[in-house]
C-alpha positions as CSV (number, residue, x, y, z in Angstrom):
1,X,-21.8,-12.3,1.7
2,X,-22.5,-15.1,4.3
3,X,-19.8,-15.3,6.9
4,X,-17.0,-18.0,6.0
5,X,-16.6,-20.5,8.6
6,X,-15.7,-23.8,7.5
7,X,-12.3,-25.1,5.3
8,X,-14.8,-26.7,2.9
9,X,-15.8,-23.4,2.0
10,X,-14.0,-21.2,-0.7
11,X,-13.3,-18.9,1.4
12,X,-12.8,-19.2,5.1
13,X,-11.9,-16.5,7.9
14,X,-11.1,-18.3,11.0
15,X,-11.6,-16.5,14.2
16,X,-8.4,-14.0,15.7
17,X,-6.7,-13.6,18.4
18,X,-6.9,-10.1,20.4
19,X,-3.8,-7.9,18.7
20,X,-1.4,-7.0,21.2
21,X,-1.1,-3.8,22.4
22,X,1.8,-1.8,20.5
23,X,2.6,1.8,19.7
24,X,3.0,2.8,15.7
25,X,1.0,-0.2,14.9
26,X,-1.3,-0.8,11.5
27,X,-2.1,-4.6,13.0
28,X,-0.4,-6.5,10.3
29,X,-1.5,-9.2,12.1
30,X,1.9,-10.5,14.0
31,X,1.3,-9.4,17.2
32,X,-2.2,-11.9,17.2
33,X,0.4,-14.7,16.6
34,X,1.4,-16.8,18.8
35,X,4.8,-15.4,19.1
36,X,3.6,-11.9,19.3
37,X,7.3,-10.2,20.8
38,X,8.4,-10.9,16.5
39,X,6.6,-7.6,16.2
40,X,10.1,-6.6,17.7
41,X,12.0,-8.3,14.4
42,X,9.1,-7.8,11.8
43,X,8.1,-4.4,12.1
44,X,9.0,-2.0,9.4
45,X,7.9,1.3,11.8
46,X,10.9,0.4,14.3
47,X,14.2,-0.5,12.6
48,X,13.6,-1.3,8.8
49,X,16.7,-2.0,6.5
50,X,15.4,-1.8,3.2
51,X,18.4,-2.1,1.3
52,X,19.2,-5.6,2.8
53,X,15.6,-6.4,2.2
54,X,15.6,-5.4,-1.1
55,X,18.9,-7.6,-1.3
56,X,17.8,-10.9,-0.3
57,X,14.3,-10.5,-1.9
58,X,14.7,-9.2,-5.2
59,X,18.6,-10.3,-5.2
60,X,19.3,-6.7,-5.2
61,X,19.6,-3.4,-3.7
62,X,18.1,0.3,-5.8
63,X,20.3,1.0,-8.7
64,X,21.7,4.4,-8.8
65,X,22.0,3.8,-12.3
66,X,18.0,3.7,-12.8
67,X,16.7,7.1,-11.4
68,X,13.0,5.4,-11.3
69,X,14.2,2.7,-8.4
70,X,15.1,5.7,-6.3
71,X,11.2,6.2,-5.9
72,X,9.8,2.8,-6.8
73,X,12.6,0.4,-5.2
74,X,14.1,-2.6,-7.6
75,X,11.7,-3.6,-10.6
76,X,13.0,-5.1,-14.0
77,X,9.8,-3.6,-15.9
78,X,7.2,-1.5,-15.9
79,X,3.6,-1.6,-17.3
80,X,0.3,0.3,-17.8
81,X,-1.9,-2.6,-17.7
82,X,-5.8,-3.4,-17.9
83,X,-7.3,-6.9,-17.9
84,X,-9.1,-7.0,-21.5
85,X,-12.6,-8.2,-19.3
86,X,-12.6,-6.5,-16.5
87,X,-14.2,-7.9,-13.4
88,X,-17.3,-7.0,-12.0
89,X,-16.8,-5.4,-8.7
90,X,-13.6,-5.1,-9.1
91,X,-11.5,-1.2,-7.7
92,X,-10.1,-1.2,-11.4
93,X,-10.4,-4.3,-13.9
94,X,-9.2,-6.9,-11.4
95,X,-5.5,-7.9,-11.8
96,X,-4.7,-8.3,-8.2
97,X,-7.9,-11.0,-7.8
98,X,-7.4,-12.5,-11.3
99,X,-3.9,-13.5,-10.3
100,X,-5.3,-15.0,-6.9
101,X,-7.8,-16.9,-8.8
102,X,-4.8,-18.1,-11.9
103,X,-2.7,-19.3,-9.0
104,X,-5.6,-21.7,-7.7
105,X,-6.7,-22.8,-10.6
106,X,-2.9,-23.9,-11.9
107,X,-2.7,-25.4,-8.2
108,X,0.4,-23.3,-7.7
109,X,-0.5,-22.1,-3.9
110,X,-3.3,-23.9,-1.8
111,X,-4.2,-20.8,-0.5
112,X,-4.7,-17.0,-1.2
113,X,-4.3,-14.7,2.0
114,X,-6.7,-11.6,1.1
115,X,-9.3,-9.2,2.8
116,X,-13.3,-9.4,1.8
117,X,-16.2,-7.4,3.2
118,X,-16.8,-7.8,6.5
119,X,-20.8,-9.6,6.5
120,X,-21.7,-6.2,8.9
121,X,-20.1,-3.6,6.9
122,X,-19.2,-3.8,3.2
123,X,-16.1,-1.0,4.1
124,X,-14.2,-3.0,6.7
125,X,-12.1,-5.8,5.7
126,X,-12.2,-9.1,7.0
127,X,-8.8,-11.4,6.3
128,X,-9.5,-14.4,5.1
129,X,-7.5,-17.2,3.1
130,X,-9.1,-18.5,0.1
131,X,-8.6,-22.0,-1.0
132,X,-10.7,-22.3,-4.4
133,X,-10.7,-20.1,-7.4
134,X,-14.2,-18.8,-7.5
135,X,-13.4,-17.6,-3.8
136,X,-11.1,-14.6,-5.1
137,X,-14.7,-12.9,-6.6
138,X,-15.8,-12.0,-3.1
139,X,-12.1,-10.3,-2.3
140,X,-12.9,-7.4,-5.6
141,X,-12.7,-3.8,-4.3
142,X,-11.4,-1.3,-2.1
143,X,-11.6,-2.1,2.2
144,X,-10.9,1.0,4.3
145,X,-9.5,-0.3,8.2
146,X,-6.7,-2.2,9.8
147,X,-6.3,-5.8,8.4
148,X,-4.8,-8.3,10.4
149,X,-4.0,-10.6,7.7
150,X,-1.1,-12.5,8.4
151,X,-2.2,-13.4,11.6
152,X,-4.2,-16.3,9.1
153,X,-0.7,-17.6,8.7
154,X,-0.9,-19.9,11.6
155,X,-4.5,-21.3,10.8
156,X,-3.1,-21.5,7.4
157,X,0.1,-23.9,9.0
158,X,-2.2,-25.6,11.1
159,X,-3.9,-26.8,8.0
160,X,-1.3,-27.9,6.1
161,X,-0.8,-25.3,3.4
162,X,2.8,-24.6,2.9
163,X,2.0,-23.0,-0.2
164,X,0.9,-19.9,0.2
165,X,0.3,-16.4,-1.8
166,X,-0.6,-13.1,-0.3
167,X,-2.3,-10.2,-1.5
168,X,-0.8,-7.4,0.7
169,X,-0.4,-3.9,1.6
170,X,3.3,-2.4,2.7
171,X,3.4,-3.1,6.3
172,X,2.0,-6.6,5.8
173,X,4.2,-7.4,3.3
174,X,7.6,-6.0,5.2
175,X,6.7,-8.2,8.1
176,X,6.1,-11.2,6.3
177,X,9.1,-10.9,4.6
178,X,11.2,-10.5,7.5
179,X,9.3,-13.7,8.9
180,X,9.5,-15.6,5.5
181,X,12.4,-18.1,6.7
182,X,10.8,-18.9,10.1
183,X,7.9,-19.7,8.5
184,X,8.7,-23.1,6.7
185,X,6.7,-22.3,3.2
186,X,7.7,-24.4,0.4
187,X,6.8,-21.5,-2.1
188,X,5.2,-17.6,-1.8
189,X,4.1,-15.6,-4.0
190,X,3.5,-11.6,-2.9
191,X,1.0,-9.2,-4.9
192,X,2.1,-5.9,-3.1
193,X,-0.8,-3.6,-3.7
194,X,0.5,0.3,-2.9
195,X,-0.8,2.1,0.4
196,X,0.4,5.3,1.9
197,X,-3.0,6.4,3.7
198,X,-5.1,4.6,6.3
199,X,-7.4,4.5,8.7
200,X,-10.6,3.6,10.6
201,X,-13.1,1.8,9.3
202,X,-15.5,4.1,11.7
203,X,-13.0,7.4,10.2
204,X,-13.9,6.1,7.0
205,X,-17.4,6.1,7.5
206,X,-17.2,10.0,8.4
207,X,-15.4,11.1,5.5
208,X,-17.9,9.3,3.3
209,X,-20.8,11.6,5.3
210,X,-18.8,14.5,4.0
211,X,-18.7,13.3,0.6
212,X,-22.9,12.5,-0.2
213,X,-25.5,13.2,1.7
214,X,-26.7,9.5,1.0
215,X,-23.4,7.7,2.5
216,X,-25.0,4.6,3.3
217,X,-25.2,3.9,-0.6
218,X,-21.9,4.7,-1.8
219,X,-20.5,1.4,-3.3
220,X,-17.6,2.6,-4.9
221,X,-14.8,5.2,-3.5
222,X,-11.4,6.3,-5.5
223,X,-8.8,8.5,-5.6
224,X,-8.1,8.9,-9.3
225,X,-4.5,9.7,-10.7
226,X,-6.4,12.4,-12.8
227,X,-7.1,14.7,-9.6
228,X,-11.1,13.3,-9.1
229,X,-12.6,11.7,-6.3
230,X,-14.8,8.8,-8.3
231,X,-18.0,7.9,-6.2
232,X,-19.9,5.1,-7.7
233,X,-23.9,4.7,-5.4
234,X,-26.2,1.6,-5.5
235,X,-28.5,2.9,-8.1
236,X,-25.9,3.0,-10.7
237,X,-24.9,6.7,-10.6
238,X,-21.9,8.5,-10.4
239,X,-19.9,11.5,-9.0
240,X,-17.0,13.2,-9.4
241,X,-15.3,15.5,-7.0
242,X,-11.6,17.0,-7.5
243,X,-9.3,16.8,-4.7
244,X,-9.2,20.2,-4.3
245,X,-12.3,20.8,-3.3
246,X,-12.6,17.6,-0.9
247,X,-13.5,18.8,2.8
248,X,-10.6,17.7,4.2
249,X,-10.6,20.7,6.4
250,X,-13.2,19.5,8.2
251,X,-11.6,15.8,9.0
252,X,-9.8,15.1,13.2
253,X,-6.1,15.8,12.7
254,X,-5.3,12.4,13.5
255,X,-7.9,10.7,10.8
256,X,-4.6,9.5,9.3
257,X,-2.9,7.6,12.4
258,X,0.8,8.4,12.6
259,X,2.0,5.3,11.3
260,X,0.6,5.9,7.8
261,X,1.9,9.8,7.5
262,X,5.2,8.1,8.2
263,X,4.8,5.4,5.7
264,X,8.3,4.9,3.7
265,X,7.0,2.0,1.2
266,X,4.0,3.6,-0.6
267,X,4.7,1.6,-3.6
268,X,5.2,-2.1,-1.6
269,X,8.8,-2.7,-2.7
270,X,9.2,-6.4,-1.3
271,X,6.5,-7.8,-3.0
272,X,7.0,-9.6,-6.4
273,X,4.7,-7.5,-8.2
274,X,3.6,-4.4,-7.5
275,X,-0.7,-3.6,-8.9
276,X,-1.6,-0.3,-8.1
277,X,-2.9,3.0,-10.0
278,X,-0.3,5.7,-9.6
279,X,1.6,5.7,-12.8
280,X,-1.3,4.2,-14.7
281,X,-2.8,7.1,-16.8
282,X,-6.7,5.9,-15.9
283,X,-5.5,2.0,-16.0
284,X,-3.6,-0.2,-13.6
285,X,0.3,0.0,-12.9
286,X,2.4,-3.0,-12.7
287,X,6.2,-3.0,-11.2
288,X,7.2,-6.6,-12.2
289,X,10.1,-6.5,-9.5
290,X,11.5,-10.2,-9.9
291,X,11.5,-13.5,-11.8
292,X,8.3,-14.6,-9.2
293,X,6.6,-11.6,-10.7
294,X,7.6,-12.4,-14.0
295,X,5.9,-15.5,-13.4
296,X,2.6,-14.0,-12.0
297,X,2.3,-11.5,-15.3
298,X,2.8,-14.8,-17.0
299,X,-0.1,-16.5,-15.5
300,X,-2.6,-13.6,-17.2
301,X,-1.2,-14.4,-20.6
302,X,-3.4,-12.7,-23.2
303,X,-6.2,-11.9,-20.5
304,X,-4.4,-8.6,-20.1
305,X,-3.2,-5.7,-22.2
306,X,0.0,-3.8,-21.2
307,X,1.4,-0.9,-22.8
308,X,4.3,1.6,-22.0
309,X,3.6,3.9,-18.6
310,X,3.5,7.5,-19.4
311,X,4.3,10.6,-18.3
312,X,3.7,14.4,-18.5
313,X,3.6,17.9,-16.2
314,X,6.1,18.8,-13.6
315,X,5.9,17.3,-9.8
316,X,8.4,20.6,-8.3
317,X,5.2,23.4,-7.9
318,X,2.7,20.5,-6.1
319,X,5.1,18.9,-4.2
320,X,6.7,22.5,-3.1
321,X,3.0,23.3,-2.4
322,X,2.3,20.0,-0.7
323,X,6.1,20.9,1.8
324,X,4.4,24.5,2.7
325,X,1.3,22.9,4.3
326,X,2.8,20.1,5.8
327,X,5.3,21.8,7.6
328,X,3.0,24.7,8.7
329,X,0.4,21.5,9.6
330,X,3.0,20.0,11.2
331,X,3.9,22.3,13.4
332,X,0.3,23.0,14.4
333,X,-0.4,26.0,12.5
334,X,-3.9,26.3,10.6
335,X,-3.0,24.9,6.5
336,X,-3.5,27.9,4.8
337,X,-6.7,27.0,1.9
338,X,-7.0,28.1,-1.2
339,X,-9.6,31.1,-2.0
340,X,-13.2,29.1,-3.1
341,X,-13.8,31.2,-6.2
342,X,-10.2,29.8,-7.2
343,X,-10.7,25.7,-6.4
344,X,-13.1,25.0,-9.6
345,X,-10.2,26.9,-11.9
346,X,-7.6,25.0,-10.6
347,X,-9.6,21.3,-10.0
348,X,-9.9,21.9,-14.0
349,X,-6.4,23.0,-14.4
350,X,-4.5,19.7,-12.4
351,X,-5.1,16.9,-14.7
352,X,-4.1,19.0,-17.7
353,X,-1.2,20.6,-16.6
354,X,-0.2,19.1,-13.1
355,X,2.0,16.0,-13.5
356,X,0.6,13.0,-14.8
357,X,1.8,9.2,-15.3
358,X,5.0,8.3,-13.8
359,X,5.5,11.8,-13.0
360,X,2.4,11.9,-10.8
361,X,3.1,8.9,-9.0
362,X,7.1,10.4,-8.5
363,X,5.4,13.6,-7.0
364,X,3.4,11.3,-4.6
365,X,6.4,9.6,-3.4
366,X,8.3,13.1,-3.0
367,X,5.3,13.9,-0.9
368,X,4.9,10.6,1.1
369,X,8.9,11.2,2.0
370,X,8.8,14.8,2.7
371,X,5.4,13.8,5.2
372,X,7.4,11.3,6.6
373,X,10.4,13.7,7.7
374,X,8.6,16.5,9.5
375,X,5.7,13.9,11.3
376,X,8.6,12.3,12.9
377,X,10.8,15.4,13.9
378,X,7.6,16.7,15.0
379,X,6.3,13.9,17.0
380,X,8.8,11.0,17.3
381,X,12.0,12.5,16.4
382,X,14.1,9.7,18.4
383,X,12.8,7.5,16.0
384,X,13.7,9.6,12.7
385,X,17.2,8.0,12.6
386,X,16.0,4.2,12.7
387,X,12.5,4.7,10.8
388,X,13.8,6.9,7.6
389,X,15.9,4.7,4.8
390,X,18.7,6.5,3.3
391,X,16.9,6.6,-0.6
392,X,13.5,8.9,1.3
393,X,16.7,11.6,2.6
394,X,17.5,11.4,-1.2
395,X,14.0,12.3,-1.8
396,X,13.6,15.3,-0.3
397,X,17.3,16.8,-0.6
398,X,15.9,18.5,-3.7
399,X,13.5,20.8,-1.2
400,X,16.1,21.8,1.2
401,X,15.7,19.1,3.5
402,X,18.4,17.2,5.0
403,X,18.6,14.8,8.1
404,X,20.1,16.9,11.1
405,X,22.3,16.0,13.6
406,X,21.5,12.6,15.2
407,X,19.2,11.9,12.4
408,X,21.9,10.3,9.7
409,X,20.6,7.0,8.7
410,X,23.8,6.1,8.3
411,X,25.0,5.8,11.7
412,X,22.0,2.8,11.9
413,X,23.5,1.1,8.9
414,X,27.2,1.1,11.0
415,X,25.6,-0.3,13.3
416,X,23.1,-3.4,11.7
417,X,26.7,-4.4,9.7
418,X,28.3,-5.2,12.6
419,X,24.9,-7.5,14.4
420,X,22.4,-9.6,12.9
421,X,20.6,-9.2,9.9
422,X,16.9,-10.1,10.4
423,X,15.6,-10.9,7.1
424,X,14.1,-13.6,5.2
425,X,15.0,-15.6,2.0
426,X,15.7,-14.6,-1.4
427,X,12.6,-15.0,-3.6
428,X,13.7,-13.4,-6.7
């Protein structure tokens, strides 16, 4: 892909700023803004208040009264989804791009903020904001690395687009929410893609080493809801590996960076409409969350088929599983692996009997919570109380764990009713 340079082109990726230095930090791209202290306001790994987020976004708070919202935040439906021609390139069969592409060719946003390949390596993303339909093509796939995306917002101003759609991961999306009133947009549309695990592009790299010994020609990496590693090379072939026998033994304790094993928004709640995998049974999984995401399905019309998400298997023996290591890993003790004549038995086992559907992606939510909780008490535990909603305490009270004393999110929420709320405005 040449390198984007000019605002005639489709796509165009204007030079950054240096990111200012900060401490649980996935470069959003705020702190390269002009403004950079709105890191201070913006930042969902400081002080983030979901529920009034939740509120002013989606018009609403979780319902109690829908069990589902406790792990997925607000949605009014949900969808197992494939487009009917999937895209070439494309991580699944393109929905997040297709919608990029519908909204420039209806003229509803003059530009798409999304991540391509950077020209040097095909793995790192590169933000960029697109301006023409046939720009969204280059933006197909999966980019491993830290994408300062909204940083594009002020090139974006600067150019007179007030119209604006972003393709976004949870951290992005948070802070440009809290942002959205300051930054005088006439309309914005969010496809929240779900994220719970980062890191380097160069970490990547590594873990792809361990994977094949012909890295340099993987083209294709995913992590399947059906318990398989899918590796797709240039010369058309494939592999397979099941998670339980991925090396991740042998990967730097720190190959996830802090920030992401404390993640509380796997499944990007504030964006409009959710695309991800996790409840998808082998196709895509859509959480249509507002009446702007009820107008982005729209847009697809009969380019995409939707049926009812599905579930089957029981999350409580992984996810117990998944507490055990964690809290021995955690606390700096070795994970205790499973024997290796016992890994192919049980990598055939998991996607037969291990939970599936909705039920796997409710299992990785317990997980993603019950991570969250003993990271922080083990590393940051003065920032348990501000950093942990009150839903994530909800979702692991079922495995005996309950916030301690000067952890009670509550005492945070006493406190944000009586100052200033920091959010932005309601795009339901």
């Amino acid at each position: 892909m040449a390198h984007p340079t000019h605002t005639a082109d489709a796509v165009w990726a204007p030079a950054l700023p240096v990111a200012a230095p900060r401490g649980l930090c996935t470069d959003c791209g705020v702190s390269r803004m002009a403004e950079a202290k709105r890191c201070g306001r913006a930042c969902q790994f400081i002080a983030p208040d979901y529920p009034a987020m939740e509120r002013l976004v989606h018009g609403r708070a979780r319902d109690p009264a829908r069990p589902d919202e406790l792990f997925f935040g607000p949605f009014r439906r949900m969808l197992q989804a494939a487009l009917v021609a999937p895209r070439d390139g494309a991580q699944w069969t393109g929905i997040a791009t297709r919608l990029g592409e519908r909204l420039l060719e209806q003229g509803a946003v003059d530009a798409v903020l999304a991540v391509a390949p950077d020209p040097a390596d095909r793995w790192k993303p590169l933000p960029v904001l697109v301006t023409r339909p046939e720009g969204m093509a280059q933006c197909r796939g999966m980019r491993m690395g830290y994408a300062p995306t909204l940083a594009l917002l002020e090139p974006a101003r600067a150019r007179g687009y007030r119209r604006i759609a972003l393709i976004g991961i949870p951290c992005q999306v948070y802070a440009l929410r809290s942002l959205e009133r300051s930054l005088g947009l006439d309309r914005l549309y969010v496809i929240g893609t779900p994220c719970s695990d980062n890191t380097t592009t160069e970490r990547f790299h590594q873990f792809l080493a361990l994977l094949s010994d012909r890295p340099e020609t993987v083209t294709y990496v995913e992590f399947r809801a059906d318990y398989h590693v899918e590796l797709r090379f240039i010369d058309g072939s494939t592999r397979e590996i099941p998670f339980l026998q991925l090396p991740l033994s042998q990967l730097p304790a720190d190959f996830f960076p802090l920030t992401c094993r404390t993640c509380v928004d796997y499944t990007n709640v504030l964006a409009d409409l959710t695309v991800g995998y996790m409840g998808g049974c082998g196709e895509q999984w859509l959480l249509v969350r507002n009446r702007r995401g009820e107008e982005l399905l729209d847009l697809l019309g009969t380019e995409v088929r939707v049926t009812e998400p599905r579930s089957a298997g029981k999350r409580r023996g992984p996810v117990t599983g998944f507490l055990k290591n964690t809290e021995r890993a955690a606390g700096g003790l070795p994970v205790r692996g499973m024997p290796g004549w016992v890994r192919p038995l049980a990598g055939w086992l998991m996607p037969k009997i291990g939970p599936r559907g909705l039920e796997f992606a409710r299992a990785r939510l317990e997980m993603k919570a019950i991570e969250t909780v003993l990271h922080l008490r083990r590393h940051v535990p003065r920032r348990l109380k501000a950093m942990v909603p009150g839903h994530v305490w909800s979702l692991v009270a079922p495995y005996g764990l309950a916030p301690a004393s000067g952890e009670n999110p509550q005492e945070v929420v006493r406190n944000r009713s009586s100052g200033n709320s920091r959010v932005g405005r309601h795009q339901g």
